[in-house]
C-alpha positions in Angstrom: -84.8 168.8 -1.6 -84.4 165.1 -3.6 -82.7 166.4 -7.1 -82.3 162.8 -8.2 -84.8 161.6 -11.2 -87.3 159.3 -10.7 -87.2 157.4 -14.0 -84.4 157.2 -16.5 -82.8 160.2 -18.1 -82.1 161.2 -21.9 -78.1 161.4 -22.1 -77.0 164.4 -23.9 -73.4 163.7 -24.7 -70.7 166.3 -25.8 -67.0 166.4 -26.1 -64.6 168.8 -24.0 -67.5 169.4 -21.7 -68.0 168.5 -17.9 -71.0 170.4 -16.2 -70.7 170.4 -12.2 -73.9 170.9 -10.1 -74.8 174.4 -9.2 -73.2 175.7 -12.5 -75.6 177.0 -15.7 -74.8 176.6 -18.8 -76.0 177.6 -22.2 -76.8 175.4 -25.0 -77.9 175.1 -28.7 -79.7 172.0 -29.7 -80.1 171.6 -33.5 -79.7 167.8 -34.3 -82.9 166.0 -34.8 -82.4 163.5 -32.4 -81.8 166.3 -29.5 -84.3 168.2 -30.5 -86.7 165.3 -29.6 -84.7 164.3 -26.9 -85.6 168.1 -25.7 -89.5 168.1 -26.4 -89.6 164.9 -24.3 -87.8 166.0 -21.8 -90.5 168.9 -21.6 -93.2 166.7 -21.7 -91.7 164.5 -18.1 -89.2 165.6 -15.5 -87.3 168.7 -17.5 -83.9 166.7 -16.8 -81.0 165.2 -18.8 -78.1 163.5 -18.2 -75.0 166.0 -19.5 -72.3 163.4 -20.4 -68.9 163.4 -21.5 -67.7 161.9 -24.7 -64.8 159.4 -24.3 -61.8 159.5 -26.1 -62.2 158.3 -29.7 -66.4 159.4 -29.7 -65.1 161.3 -33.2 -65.6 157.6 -35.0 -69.3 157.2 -34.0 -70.3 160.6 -33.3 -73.9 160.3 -35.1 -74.3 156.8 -33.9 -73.7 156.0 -30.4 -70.6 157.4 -29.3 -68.8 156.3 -25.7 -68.9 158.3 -22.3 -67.9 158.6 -19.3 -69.9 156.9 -16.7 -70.0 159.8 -14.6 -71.7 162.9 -15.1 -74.7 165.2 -14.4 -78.1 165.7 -14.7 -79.1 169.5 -15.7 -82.3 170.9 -15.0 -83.8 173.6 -17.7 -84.3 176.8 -16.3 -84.9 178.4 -19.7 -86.1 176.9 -22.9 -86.3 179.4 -26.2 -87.6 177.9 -29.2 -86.2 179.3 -32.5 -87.9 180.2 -35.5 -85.1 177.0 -37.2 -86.8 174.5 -35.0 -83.9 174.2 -32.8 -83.8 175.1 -29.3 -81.8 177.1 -27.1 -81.8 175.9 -23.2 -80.2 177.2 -20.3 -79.7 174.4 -18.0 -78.2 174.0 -14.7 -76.7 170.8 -12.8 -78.2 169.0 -9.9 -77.0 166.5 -8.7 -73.6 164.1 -9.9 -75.1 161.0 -11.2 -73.3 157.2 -12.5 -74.9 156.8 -15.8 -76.5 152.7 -15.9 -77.8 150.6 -18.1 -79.3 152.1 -21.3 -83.1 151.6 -21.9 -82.8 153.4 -24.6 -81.2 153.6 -27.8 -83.5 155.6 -30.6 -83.1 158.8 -31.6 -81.3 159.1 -28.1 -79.9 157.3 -25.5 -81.5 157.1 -22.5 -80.1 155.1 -19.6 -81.0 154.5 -15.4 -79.3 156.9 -13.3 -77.7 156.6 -10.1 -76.9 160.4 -7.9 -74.1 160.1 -5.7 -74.6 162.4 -3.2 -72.0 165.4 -1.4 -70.8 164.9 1.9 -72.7 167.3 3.9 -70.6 170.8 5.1 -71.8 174.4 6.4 -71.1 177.2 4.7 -70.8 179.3 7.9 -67.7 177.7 8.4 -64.9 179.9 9.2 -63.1 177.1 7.2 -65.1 177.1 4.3 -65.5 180.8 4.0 -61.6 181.2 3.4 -61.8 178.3 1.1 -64.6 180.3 -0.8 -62.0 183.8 -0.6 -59.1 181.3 -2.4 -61.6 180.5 -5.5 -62.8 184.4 -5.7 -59.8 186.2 -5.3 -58.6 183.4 -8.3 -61.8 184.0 -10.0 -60.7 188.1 -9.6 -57.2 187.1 -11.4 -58.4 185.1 -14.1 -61.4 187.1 -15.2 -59.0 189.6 -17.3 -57.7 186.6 -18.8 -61.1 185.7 -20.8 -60.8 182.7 -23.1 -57.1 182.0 -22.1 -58.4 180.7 -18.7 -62.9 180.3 -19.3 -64.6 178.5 -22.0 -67.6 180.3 -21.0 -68.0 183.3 -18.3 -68.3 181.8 -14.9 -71.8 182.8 -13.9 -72.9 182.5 -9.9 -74.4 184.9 -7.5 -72.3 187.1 -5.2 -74.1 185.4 -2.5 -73.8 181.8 -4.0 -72.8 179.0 -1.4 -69.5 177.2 -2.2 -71.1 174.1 -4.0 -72.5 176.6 -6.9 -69.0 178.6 -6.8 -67.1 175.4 -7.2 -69.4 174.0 -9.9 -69.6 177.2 -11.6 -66.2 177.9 -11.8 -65.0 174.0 -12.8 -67.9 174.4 -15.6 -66.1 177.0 -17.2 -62.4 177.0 -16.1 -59.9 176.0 -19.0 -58.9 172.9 -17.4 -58.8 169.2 -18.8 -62.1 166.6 -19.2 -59.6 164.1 -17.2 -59.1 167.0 -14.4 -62.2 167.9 -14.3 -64.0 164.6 -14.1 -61.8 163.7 -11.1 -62.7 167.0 -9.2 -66.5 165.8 -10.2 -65.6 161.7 -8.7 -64.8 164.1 -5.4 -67.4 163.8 -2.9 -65.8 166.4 -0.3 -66.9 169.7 -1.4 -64.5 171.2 0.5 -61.5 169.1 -1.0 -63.0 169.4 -4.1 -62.6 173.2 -4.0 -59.6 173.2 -2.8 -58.2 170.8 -5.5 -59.8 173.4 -8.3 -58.2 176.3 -6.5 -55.0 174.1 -7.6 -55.7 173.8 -10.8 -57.0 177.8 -11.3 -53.1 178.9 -9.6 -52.1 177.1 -12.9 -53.8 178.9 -15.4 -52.6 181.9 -16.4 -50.2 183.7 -19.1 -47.5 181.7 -20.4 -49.2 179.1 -18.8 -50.5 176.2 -20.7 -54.0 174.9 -20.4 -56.0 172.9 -22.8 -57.8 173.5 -26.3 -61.2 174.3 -26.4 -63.9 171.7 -26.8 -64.5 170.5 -30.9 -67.2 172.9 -32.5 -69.9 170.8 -32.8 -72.5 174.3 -33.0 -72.5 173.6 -28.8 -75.0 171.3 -29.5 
């Protein structure tokens, strides 16, 4: 199935945040300029572009703040209007994308996309299926842990094939924008879950792992 968009996408940035695809994740939109950025988004392909603030985004936060040209596109899978006008959406990622040129500047940004695909793999691979043990049985030793290893539950399937695993768990792990952009740039699934499996062995008590994201209300 073709996950890429067919036109440009409205780029929904946010700081600390790095959505992988296969993962879901749960956000509140309350800003104006979201909030229409939403009801068009209904109105064409139900996509945006989840993007990454760069460092220093604090200075121009409500104007147009810089990101990281790569990212993902989320699909919505739920969309809850609230009695506030604001919106909560659970969305989940598609497909990596290079963000391009903006066509788009008011009330949102909304720029030409290009999806970088994921070197193809089987899941029936004996190979693959101990890779996926590695990332469960760390997924087993960090769930106790709760917010000292997750910024967010991990939430997949029991049945979920290692490209929603990985992007599940590297959605919500408590690991760095810098680390998890670069497991993101990696086309290899397979490396790319082994490299996270790396980075989970780290987390742990008396183990140190990054701030959460700035409260910005998720949205």
């Amino acid at each position: 199935m073709d996950l890429a968009p067919k036109r440009p996408v409205p780029v929904f940035p946010l700081p600390g945040t790095v959505l992988f695809p296969g993962a879901e994740m749960a956000l509140h939109i309350f800003e104006l300029r979201y909030r229409t950025m939403v009801r068009d988004a209904l109105s064409s392909e139900r996509l945006i572009g989840l993007a990454t603030l760069s460092p220093g985004w604090e200075h121009d936060y409500h104007g147009s703040p810089p990101y990281h040209e790569l990212g993902c596109v989320a699909r919505f899978e739920d969309v809850e209007w609230l009695p506030n006008d604001h919106y909560q959406l659970r969305v989940r990622g598609s497909v990596r994308v290079r963000f391009g040129r903006v066509v788009r500047e008011y009330p949102y940004r909304a720029c030409t996309v290009e999806a970088i695909p994921d070197n193809p793999y089987t899941d029936d691979d004996p190979l693959i299926r101990m890779v996926r043990q590695e990332l469960l049985a760390e997924r087993s030793r960090l769930g106790p842990l709760g917010p000292d290893a997750w910024l967010a539950p991990p939430v997949f399937e029991p049945t979920a094939n290692l490209l929603t695993l990985v992007g599940a768990l590297a959605t919500a792990a408590r690991i760095s924008d810098a680390d998890k952009l670069a497991l993101l740039a990696e086309d290899s699934v397979v490396d790319r879950a082994r490299r996270l499996c790396d980075h989970l062995r780290r987390l742990g008590p008396g183990r140190n792992a990054p701030p959460p994201p700035p409260e910005l209300g998720i949205n």
